[in-house]
Steps between C-alpha positions, in 0.01 A plus 500: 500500500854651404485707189820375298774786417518300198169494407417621072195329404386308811491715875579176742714287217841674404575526177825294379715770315706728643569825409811591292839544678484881625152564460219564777160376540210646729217431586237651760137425637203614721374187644158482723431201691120457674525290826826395431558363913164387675492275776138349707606495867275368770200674650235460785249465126560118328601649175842693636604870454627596138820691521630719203896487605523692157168620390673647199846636343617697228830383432800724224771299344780547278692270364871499290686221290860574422663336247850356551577312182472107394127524595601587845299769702460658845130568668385713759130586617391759767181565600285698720137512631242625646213315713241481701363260813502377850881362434604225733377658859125451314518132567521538904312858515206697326630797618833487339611782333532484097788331340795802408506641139646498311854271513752337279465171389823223517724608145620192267826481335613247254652318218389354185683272247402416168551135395574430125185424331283394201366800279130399591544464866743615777595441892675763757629396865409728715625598843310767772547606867226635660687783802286503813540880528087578501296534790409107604320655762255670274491209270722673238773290502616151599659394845794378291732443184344376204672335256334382147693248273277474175517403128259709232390308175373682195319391162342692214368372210364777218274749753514232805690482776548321858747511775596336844624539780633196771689557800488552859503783788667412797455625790557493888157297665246775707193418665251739431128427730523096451631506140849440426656666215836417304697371223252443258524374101443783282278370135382732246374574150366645230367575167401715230463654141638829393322660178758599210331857426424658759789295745231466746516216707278262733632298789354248744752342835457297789731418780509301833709490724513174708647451812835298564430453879211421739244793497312380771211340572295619147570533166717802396547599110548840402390503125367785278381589136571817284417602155623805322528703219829690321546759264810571292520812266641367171702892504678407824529119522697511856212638669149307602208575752293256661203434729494172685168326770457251685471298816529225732444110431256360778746205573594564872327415816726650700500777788184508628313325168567778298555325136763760354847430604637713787621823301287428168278783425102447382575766218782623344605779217758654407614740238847481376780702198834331393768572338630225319870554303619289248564137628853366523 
């Protein structure tokens, strides 16, 4: 799961406006993921040998939106991360030393545009590059370039409100222990209500990520859930604080039978603060 730059009232959906021309947005979270890379790998027993690649992280992000004018803005994300588990040299030996912590995870940069819209509903296209600086090797970062054409869809009607997110991330084809990983469609969304008082807010998304090339022999769909909560001070209406949870969808059978996508964690939560400016 990529936590959008551009993300207000959703975490995985980017929100459609862009910040006015000159003005900043920021964003951080602390993200932990539970068994976020597990593979079952033969064994002299029937049943295999479970192997925790990533047992668990704890991951820092922050994130900036720069306005440039004409509901144009510029992106970046870095994050970093710290981890624990038998890494890749885990798969081939039990007496592999422990994965290095912590690392830096790939950064994003990118661009957003703001299409002309209706006064209920809205749309952004959306451009990122994932930059394979991270540690692959540690399984902190990808083996190459990323890039991620998307369009983001909002609604709101009185306290409700939705957004989506289509688009793609394309990729350069790896094999990783029988399952081939690559391009893949990228298909999320989400939902919520935000109470007038207090500006307290309640979110629910979902996202899957299929694949737009052979996996392999099984079935291979990274997919995921998160709900989440957000608080806005009425006395300082740029600033909001939010806790998020969730996990993996059961709807892989890939890499060793393990029913969580490659990657997709069996718990997730995260605890994020933005700064939201005025929107262009």
């Amino acid at each position: 799961m990529w936590q959008s730059p551009a993300a207000v009232r959703l975490s995985v959906v980017s929100d459609t406006a862009a910040p006015a021309l000159g003005k900043l947005a920021l964003g951080t979270s602390w993200t932990f993921r539970l068994r976020p890379a597990a593979l079952n790998v033969p064994a002299p027993n029937q049943d295999g040998r479970d192997v925790n690649l990533i047992k668990d992280a704890l991951s820092w992000s922050l994130a900036a939106r720069f306005g440039i004018g004409r509901g144009m803005e510029l992106t970046a994300l870095a994050a970093g991360l710290s981890q624990r588990g038998a890494g890749i040299k885990g798969v081939t030996s039990q007496s592999a030393p422990q994965i290095d912590s912590p690392a830096w995870q790939d950064p994003r940069i990118g661009f957003g545009y703001g299409l002309k819209t209706a006064a209920s509903w809205a749309a952004k296209i959306r451009f990122e590059a994932k930059l394979p600086l991270g540690n692959a090797e540690v399984l902190a970062g990808e083996r190459s370039f990323v890039a991620s054409p998307s369009i983001a869809l909002a609604a709101r009607h009185g306290g409700w409100f939705a957004g989506a997110e289509l688009g793609a991330r394309l990729r350069r084809p790896s094999d990783f222990f029988g399952l081939r990983i690559g391009s893949q469609a990228l298909l999320a969304a989400g939902g919520g209500y935000e109470l007038a008082g207090p500006r307290l807010s309640f979110a629910l998304e979902l996202y899957l990520l299929p694949s737009l090339i052979d996996t392999g022999r099984d079935p291979y769909l990274p997919a995921e859930w998160l709900v989440s909560t957000r608080w806005a001070p009425r006395a300082l209406d740029t600033f909001s604080v939010g806790l998020a949870g969730g996990g993996g969808l059961p709807l892989s059978a890939a890499v060793g039978g393990a029913s969580l996508g490659f990657g997709v964690p069996s718990f997730r939560g995260s605890l994020f603060v933005r700064l939201t400016p005025s929107a262009d």
